[in-house]
PDB file of N, CA, C and O in Angstrom:
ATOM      1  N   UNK A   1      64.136 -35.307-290.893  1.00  0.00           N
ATOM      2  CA  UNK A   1      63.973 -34.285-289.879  1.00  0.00           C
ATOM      3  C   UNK A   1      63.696 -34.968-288.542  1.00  0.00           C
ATOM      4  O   UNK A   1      62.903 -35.902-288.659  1.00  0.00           O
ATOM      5  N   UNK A   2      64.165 -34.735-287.226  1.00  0.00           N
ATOM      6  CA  UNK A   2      64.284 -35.266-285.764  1.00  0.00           C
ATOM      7  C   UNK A   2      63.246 -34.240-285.445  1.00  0.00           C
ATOM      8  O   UNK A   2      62.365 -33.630-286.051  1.00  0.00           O
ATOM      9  N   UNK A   3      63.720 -34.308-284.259  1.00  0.00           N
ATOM     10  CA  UNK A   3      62.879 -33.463-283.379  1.00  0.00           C
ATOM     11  C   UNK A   3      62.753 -32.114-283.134  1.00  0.00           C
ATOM     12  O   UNK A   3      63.679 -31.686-282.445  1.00  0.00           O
ATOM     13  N   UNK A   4      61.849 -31.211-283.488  1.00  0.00           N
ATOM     14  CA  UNK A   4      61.743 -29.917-283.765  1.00  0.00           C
ATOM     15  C   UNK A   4      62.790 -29.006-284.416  1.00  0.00           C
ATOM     16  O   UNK A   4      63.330 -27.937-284.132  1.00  0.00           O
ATOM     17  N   UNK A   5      62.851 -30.130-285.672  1.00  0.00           N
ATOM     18  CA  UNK A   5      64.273 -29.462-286.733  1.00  0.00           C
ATOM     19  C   UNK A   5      65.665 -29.828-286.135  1.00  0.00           C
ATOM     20  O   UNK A   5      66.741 -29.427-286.577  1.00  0.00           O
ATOM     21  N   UNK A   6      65.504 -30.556-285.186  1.00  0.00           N
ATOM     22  CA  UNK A   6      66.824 -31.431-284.915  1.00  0.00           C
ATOM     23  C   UNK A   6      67.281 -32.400-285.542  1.00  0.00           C
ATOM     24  O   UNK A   6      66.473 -33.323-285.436  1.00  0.00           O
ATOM     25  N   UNK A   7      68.480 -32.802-286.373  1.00  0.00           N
ATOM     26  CA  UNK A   7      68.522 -33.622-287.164  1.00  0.00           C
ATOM     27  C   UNK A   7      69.081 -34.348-286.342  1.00  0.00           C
ATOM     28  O   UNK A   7      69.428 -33.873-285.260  1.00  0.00           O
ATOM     29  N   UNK A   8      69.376 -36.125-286.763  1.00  0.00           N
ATOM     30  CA  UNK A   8      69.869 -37.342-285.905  1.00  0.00           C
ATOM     31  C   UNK A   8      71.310 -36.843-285.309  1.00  0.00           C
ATOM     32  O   UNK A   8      71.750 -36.878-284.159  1.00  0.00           O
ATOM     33  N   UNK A   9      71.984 -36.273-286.770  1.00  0.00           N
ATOM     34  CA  UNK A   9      73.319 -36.165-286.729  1.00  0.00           C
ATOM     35  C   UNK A   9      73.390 -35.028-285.498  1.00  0.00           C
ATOM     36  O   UNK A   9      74.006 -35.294-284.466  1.00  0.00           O
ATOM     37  N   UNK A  10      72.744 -33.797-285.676  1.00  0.00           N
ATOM     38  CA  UNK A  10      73.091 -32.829-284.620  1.00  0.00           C
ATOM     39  C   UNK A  10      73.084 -33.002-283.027  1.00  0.00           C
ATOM     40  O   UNK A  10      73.694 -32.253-282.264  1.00  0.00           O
ATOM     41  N   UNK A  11      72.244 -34.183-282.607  1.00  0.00           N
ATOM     42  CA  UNK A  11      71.940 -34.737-281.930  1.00  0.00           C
ATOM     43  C   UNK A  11      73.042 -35.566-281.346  1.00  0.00           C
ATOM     44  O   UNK A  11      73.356 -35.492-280.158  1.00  0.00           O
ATOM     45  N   UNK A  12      73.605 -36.334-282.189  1.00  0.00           N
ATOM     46  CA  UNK A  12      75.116 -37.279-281.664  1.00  0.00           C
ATOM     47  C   UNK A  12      76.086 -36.084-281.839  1.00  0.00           C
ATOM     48  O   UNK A  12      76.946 -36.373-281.007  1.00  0.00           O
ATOM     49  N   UNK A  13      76.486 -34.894-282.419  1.00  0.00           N
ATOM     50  CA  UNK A  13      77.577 -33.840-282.029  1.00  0.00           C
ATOM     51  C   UNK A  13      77.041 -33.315-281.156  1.00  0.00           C
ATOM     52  O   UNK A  13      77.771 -32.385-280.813  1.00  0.00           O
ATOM     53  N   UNK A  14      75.750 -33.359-280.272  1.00  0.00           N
ATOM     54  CA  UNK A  14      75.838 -32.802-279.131  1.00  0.00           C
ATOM     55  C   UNK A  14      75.921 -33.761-277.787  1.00  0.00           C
ATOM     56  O   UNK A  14      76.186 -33.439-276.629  1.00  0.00           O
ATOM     57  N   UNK A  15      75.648 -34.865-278.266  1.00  0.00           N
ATOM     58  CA  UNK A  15      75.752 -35.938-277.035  1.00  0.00           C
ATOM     59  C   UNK A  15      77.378 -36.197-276.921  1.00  0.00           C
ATOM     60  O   UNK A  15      77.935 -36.257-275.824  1.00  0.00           O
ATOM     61  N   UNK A  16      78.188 -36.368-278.368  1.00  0.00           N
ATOM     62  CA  UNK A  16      79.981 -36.484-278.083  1.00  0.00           C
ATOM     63  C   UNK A  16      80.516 -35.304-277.410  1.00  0.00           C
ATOM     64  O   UNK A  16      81.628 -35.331-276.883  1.00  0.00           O
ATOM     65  N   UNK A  17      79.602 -34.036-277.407  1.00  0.00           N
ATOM     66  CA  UNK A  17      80.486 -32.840-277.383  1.00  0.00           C
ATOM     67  C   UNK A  17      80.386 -33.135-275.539  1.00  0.00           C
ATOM     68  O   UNK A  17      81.369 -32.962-274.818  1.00  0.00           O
ATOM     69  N   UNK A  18      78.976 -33.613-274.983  1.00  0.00           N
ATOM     70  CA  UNK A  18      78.542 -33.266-273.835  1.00  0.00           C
ATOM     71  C   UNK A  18      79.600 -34.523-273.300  1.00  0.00           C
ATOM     72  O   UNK A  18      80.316 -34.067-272.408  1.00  0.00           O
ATOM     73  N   UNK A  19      79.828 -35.613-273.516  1.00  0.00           N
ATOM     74  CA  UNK A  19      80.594 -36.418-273.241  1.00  0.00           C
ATOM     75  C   UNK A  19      82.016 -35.773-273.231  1.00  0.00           C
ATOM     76  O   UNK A  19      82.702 -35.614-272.221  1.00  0.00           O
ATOM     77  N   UNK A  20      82.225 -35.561-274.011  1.00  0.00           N
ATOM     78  CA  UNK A  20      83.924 -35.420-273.610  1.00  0.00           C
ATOM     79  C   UNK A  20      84.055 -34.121-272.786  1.00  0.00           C
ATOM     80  O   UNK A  20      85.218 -33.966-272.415  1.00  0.00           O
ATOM     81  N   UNK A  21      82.969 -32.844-272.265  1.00  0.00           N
ATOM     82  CA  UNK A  21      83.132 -32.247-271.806  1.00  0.00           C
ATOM     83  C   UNK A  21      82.544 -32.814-270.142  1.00  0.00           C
ATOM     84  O   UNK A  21      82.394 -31.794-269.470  1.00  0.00           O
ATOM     85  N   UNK A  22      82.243 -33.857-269.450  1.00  0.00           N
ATOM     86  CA  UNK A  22      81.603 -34.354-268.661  1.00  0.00           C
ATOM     87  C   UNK A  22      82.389 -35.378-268.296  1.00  0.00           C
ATOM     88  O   UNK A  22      82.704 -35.481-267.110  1.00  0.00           O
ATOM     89  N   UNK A  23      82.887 -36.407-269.349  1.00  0.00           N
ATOM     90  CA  UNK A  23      83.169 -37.619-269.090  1.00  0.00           C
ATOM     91  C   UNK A  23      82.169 -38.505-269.116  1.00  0.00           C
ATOM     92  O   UNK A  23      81.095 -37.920-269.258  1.00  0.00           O
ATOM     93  N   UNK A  24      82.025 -40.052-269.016  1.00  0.00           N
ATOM     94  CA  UNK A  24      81.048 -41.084-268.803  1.00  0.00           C
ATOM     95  C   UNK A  24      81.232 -41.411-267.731  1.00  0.00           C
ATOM     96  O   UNK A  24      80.384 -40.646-267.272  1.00  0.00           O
ATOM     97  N   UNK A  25      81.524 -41.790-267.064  1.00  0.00           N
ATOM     98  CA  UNK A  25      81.290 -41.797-265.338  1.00  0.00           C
ATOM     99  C   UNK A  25      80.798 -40.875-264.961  1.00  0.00           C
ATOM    100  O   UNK A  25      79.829 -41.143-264.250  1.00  0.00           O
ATOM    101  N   UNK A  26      81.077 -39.329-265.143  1.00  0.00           N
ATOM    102  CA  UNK A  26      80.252 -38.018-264.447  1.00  0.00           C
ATOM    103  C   UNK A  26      78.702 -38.303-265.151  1.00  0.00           C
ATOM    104  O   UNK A  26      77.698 -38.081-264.474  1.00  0.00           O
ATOM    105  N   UNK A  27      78.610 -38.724-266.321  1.00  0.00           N
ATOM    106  CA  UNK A  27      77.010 -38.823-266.802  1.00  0.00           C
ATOM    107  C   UNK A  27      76.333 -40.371-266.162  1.00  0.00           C
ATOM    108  O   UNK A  27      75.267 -40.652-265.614  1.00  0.00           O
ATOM    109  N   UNK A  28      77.209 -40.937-266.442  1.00  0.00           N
ATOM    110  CA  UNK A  28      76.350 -42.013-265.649  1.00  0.00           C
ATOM    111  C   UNK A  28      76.327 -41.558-264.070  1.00  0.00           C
ATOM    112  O   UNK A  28      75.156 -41.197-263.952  1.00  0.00           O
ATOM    113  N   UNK A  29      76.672 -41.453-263.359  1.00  0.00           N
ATOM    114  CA  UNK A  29      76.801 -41.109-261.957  1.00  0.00           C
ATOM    115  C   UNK A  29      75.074 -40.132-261.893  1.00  0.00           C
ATOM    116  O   UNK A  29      74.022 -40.321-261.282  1.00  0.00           O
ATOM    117  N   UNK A  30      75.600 -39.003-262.952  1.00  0.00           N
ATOM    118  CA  UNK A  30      74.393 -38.559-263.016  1.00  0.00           C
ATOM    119  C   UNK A  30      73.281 -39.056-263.420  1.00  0.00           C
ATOM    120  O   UNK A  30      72.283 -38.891-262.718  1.00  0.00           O
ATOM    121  N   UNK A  31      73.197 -39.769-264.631  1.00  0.00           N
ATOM    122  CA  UNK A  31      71.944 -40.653-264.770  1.00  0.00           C
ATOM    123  C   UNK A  31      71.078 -41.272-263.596  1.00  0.00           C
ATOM    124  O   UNK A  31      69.898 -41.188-263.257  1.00  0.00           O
ATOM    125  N   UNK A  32      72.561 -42.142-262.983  1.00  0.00           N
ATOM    126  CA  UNK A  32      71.633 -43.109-262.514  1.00  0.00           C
ATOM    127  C   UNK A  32      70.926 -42.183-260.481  1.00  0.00           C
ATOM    128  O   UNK A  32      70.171 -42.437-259.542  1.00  0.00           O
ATOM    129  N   UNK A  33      71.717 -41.318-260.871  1.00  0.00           N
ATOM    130  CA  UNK A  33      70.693 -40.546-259.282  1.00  0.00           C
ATOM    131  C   UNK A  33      70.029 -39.739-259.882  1.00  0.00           C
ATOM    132  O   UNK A  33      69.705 -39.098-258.883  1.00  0.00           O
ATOM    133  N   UNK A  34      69.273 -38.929-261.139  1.00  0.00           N
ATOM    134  CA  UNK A  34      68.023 -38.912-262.157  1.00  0.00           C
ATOM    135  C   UNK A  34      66.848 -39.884-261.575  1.00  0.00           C
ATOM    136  O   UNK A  34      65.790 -39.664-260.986  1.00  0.00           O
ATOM    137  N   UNK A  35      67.591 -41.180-262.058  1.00  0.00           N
ATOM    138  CA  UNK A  35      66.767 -42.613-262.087  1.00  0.00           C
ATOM    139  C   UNK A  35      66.292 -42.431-260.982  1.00  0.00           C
ATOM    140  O   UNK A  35      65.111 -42.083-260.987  1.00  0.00           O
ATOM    141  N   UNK A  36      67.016 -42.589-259.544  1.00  0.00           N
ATOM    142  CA  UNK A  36      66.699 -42.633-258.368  1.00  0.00           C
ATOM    143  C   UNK A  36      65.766 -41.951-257.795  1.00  0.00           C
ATOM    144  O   UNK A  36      64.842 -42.279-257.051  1.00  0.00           O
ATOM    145  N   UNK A  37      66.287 -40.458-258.444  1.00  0.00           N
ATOM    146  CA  UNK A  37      64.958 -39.413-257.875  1.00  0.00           C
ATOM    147  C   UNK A  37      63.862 -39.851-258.226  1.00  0.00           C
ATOM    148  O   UNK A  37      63.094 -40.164-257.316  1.00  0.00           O
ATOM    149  N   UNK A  38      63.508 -39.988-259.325  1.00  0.00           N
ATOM    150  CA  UNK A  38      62.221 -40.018-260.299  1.00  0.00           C
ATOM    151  C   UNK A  38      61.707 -41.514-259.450  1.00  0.00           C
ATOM    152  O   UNK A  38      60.564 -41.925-259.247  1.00  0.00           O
ATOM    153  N   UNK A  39      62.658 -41.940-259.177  1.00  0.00           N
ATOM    154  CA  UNK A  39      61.946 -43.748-258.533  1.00  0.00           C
ATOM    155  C   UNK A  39      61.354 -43.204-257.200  1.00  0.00           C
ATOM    156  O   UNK A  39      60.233 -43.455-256.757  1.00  0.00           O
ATOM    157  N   UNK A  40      62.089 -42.597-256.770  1.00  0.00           N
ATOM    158  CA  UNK A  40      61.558 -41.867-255.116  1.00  0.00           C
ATOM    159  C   UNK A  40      59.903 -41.005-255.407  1.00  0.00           C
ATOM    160  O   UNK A  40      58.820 -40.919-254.828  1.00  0.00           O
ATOM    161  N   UNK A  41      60.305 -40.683-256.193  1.00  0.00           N
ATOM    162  CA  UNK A  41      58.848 -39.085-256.315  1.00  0.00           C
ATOM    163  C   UNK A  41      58.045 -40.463-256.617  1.00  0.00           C
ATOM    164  O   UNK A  41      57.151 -40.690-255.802  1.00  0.00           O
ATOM    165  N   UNK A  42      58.215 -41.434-257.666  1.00  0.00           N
ATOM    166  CA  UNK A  42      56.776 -41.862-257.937  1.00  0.00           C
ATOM    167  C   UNK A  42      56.396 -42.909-256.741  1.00  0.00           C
ATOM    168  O   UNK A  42      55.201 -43.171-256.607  1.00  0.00           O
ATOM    169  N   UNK A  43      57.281 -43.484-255.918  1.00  0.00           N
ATOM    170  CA  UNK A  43      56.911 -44.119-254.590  1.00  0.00           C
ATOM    171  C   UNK A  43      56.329 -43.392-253.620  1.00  0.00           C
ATOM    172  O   UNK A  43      55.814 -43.889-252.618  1.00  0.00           O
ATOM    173  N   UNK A  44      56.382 -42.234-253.864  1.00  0.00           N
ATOM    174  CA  UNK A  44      56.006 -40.986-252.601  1.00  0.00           C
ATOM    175  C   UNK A  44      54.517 -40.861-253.179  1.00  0.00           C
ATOM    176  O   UNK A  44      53.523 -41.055-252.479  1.00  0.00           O
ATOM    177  N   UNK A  45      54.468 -40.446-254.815  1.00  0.00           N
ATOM    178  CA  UNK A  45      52.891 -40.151-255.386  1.00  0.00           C
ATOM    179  C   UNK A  45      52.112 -41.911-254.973  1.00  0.00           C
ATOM    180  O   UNK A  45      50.988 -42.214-255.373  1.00  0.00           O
ATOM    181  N   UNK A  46      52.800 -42.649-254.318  1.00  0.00           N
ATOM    182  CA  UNK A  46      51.962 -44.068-254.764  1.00  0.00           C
ATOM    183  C   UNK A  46      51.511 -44.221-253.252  1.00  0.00           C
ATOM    184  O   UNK A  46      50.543 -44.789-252.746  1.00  0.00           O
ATOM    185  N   UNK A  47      52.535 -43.528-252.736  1.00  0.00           N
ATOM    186  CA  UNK A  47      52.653 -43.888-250.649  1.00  0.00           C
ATOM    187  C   UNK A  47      51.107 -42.696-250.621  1.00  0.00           C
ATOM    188  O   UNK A  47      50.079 -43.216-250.186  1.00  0.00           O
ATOM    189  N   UNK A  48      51.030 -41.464-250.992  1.00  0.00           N
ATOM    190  CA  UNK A  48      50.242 -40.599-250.944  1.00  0.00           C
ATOM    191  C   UNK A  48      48.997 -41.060-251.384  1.00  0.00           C
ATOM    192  O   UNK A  48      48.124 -40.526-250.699  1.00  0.00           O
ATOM    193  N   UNK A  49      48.489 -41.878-252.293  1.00  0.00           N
ATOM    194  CA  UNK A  49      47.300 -42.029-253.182  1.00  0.00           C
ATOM    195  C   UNK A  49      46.651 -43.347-251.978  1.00  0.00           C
ATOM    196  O   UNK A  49      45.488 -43.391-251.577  1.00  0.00           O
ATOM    197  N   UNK A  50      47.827 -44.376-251.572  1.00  0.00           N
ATOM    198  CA  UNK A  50      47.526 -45.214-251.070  1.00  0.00           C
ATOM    199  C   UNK A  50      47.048 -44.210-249.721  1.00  0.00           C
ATOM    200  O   UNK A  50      45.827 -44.332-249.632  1.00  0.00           O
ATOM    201  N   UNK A  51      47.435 -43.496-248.906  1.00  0.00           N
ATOM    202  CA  UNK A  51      47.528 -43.252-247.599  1.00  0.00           C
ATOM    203  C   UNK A  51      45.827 -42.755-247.302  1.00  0.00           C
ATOM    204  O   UNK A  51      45.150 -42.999-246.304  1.00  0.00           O
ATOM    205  N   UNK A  52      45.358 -41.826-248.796  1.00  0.00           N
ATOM    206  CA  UNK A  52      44.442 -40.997-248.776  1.00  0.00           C
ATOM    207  C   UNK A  52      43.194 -41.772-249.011  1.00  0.00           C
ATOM    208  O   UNK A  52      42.177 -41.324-248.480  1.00  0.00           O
ATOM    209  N   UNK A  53      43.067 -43.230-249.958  1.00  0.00           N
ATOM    210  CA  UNK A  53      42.539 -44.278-249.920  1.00  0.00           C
ATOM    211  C   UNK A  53      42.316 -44.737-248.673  1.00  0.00           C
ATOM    212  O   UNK A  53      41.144 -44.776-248.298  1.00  0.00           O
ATOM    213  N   UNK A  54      43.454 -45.212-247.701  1.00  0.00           N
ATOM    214  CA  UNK A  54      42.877 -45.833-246.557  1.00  0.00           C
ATOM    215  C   UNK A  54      42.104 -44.759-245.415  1.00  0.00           C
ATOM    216  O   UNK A  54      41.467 -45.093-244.416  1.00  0.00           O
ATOM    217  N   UNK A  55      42.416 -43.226-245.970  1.00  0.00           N
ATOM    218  CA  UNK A  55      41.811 -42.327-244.985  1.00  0.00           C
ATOM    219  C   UNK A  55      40.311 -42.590-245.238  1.00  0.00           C
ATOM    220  O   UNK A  55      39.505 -42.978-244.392  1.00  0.00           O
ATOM    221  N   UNK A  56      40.035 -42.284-246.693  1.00  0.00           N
ATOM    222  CA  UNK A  56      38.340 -42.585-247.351  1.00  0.00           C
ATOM    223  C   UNK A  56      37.570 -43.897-246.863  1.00  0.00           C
ATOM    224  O   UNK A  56      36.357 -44.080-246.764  1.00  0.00           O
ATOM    225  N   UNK A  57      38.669 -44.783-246.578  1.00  0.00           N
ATOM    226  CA  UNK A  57      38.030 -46.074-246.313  1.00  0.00           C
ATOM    227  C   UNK A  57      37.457 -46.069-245.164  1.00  0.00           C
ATOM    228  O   UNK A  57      36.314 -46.435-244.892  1.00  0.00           O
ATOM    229  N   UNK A  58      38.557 -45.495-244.230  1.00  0.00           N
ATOM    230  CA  UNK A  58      37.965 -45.224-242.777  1.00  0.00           C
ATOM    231  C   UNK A  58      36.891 -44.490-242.168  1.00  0.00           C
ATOM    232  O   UNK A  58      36.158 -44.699-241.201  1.00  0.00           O
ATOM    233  N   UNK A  59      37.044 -43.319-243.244  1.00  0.00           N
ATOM    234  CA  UNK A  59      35.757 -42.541-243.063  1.00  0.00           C
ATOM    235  C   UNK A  59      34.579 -43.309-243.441  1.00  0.00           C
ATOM    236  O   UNK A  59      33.800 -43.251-242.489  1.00  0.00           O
ATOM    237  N   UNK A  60      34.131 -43.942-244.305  1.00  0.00           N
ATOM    238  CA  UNK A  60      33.392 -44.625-244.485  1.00  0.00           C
ATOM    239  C   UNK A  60      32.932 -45.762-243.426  1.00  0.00           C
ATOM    240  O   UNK A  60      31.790 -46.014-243.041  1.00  0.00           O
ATOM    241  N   UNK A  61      34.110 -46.350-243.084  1.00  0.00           N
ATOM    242  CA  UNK A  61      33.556 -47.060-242.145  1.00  0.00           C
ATOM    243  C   UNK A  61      32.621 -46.544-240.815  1.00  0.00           C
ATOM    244  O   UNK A  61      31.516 -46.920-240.423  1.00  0.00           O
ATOM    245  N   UNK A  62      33.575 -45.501-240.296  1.00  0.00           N
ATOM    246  CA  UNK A  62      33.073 -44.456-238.958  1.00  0.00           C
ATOM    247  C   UNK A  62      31.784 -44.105-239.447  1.00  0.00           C
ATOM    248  O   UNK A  62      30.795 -44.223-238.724  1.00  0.00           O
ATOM    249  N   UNK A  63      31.699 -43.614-240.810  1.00  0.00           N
ATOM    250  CA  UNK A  63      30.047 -43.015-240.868  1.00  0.00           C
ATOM    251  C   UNK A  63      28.939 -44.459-241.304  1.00  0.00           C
ATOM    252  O   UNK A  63      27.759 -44.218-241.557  1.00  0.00           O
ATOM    253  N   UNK A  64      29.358 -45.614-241.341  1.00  0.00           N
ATOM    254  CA  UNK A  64      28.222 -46.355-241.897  1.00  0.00           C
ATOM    255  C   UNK A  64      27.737 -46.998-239.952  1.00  0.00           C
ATOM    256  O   UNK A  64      26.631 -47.370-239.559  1.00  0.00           O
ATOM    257  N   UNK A  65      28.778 -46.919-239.319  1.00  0.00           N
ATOM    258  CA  UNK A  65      29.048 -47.159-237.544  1.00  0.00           C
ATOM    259  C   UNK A  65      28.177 -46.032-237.271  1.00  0.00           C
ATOM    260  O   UNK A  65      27.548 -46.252-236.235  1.00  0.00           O
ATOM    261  N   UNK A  66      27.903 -44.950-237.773  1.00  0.00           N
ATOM    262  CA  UNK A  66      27.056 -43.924-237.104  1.00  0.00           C
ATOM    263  C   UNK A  66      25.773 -43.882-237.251  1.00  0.00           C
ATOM    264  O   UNK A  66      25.056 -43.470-236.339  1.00  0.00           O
ATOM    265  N   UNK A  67      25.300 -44.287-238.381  1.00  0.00           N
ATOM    266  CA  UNK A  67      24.086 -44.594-238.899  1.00  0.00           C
ATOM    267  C   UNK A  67      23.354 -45.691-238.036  1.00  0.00           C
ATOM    268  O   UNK A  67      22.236 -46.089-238.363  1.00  0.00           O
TER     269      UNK A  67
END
């Protein structure tokens, strides 16, 4: 038994079926700008975490300068 009553086999008649109705160039094409997005969003969550870090840092600094 696969994945939620998916068997292996049903799984490759749906990946040949999606292939020959797509082609492999149209899926890779698509894959690999998938890849891309997902590479973008997690550089954006990393640009964001970093940005909000150096905001905290600063604040910190300004308030230990006030004291």
């Amino acid at each position: 038994m696969g994945l939620g009553g998916i068997s292996i086999w049903q799984l490759l008649i749906v990946l040949v079926i999606v292939a020959l109705i797509f082609g492999t160039k149209r899926l890779g094409s698509i894959g690999g700008d998938l890849g891309g997005a997902i590479r973008g969003f997690k550089n954006a969550m990393t640009d964001d975490v970093s940005e909000v870090n150096e905001a905290n840092e600063e604040n910190e600094a300004n308030e230990t300068k006030n004291e």
